[in-house]
N, C-alpha and C positions, 0 to 999 in steps of 0.2 A: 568687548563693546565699550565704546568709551563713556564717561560719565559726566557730569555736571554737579558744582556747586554752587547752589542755588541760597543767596542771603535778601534777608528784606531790605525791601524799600519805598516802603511806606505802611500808615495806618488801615487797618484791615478794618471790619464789621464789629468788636470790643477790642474797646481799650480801659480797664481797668486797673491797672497795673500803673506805678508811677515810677519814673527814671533817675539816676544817679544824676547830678550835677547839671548842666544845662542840655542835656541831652536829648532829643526823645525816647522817648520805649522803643521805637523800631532803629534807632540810629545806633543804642544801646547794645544791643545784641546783633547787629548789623559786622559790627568789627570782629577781628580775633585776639581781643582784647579782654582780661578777666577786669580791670579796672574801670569797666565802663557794666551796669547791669540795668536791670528790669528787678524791680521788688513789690512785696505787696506783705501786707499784715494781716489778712481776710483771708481767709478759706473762702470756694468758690470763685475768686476772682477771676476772669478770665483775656488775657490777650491776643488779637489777632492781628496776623502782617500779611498785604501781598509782598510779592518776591519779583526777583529780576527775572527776564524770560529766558527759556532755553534755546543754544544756538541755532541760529535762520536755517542751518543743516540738520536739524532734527526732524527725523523718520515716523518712527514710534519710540513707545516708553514701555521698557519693558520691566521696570521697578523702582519704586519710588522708597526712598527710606527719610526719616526725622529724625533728626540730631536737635538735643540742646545742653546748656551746661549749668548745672543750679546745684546751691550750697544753701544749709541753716545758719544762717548769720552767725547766732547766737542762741543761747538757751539750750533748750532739751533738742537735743540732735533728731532725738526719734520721733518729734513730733511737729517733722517738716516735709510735708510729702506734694509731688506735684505731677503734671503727664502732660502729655504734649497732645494738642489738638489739631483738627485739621478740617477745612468747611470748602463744600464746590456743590455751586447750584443750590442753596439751602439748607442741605443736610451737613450736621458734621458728627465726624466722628472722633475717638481719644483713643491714644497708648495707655501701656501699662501705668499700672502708678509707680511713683518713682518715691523711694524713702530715703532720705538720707541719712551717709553711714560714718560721716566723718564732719564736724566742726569746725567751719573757716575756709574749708577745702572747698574747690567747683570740682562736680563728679560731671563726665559724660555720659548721659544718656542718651539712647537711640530705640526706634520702635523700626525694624526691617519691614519690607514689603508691604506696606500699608494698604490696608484695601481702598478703592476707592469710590466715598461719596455715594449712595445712589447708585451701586453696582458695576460691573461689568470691568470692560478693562480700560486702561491711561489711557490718555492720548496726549498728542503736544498740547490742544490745547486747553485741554483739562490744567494741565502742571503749570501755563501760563496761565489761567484765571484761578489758581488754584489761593488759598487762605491758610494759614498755619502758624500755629501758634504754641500758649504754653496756658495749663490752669492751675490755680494752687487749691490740692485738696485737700489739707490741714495744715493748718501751722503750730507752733508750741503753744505750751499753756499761757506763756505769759507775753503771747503774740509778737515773740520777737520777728527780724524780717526773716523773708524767704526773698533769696535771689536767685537771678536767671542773667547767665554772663553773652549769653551765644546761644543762637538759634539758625539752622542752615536746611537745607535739604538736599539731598544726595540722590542724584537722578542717572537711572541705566540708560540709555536710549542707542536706537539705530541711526546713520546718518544717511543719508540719501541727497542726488544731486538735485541743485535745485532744476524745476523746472526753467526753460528759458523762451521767452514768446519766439515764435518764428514769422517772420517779416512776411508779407504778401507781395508776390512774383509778378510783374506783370509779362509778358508774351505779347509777340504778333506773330503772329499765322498768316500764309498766302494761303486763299483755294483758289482754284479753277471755275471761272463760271462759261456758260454758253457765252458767245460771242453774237450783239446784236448792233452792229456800228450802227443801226439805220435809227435804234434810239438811243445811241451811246453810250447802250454799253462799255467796259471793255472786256477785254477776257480773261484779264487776273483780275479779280479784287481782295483788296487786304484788308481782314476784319481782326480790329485789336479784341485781344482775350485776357482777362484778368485771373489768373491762379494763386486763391485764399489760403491760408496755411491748412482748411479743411480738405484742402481740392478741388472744391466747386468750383466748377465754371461758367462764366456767365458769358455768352453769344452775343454778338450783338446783332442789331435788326437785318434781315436783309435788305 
């Protein structure tokens, strides 16, 4: 089944999180670039992005996965931890927490098959109003940052053809009628008939 990559573009429901250089937060993690991030000094913080939609050929969704890429600046490594979040129709939900295990480095993280929102299963248009993001659950002692390089989402889905409108036919029909020259009649008449793309046909008067 083929897949989708899915990056923000633009500002979601929170934005607490502030951006490298003149960037925004979602333009930030937008790229595939570690030189561009999303940082924050607070625990709790939390950002959200919508995203680009998935192609006009999409069917159904049959798994949605979160990717993002975050490192402890500085300081104590182990006390930089963060999870990726994800909001449709009000509710949201969060991945695992993520600890970092390395200094300087961006680690990838991912939460597979995410459930979604409010139950039950994707749909296209779930994945296009969908919100997703990232939160910082602790940072070190001496609040150094916590960065987040990249944020994506990785979408299964079915492709199906698009629907395509079909034109409305018009027709003419001859019938036969009695023959009355004395009030003139004639003996053919030709009644235009219009066929809808439903079928219906519509008569016209005698």
């Amino acid at each position: 089944m083929p897949t989708a990559v899915l990056v923000p573009n633009g500002v979601g429901d929170s934005a607490q999180w502030y951006s490298s250089g003149t960037y925004t937060t979602w333009e930030a993690v937008a790229d595939s670039k570690d030189l561009t991030f999303s940082a924050t000094v607070t625990a709790g913080d939390k950002n959200l992005h919508t995203f680009v939609n998935l192609p006009g050929t999409a069917l159904t969704v049959t798994r949605v996965d979160v990717y993002f890429r975050g490192l402890a600046a500085a300081g104590d490594v182990f006390g930089a931890q963060a999870r990726s979040i994800w909001k449709l129709g009000g509710v949201t939900l969060n991945g695992a927490t993520w600890s970092a295990t390395s200094l300087g480095d961006f680690e990838t993280v991912h939460d597979d098959s995410v459930l979604r929102p409010g139950g039950g299963g994707w749909t296209v248009a779930d994945v296009n109003n969908l919100q997703a993001g990232y939160e910082a659950v602790t940072v070190d002692h001496d609040n150094d940052e916590l960065h987040l390089s990249r944020l994506w989402l990785l979408v299964t889905y079915t492709e199906g053809a698009a629907e395509q409108p079909v034109a409305a036919a018009s027709v003419t029909l001859t019938r036969e009628a009695a023959c009355d020259t004395e009030i003139g009649r004639p003996c053919a008449v030709t009644t235009p008939l219009t066929r809808i793309a439903a079928r219906t046909i519509y008569l016209g008067d005698d």
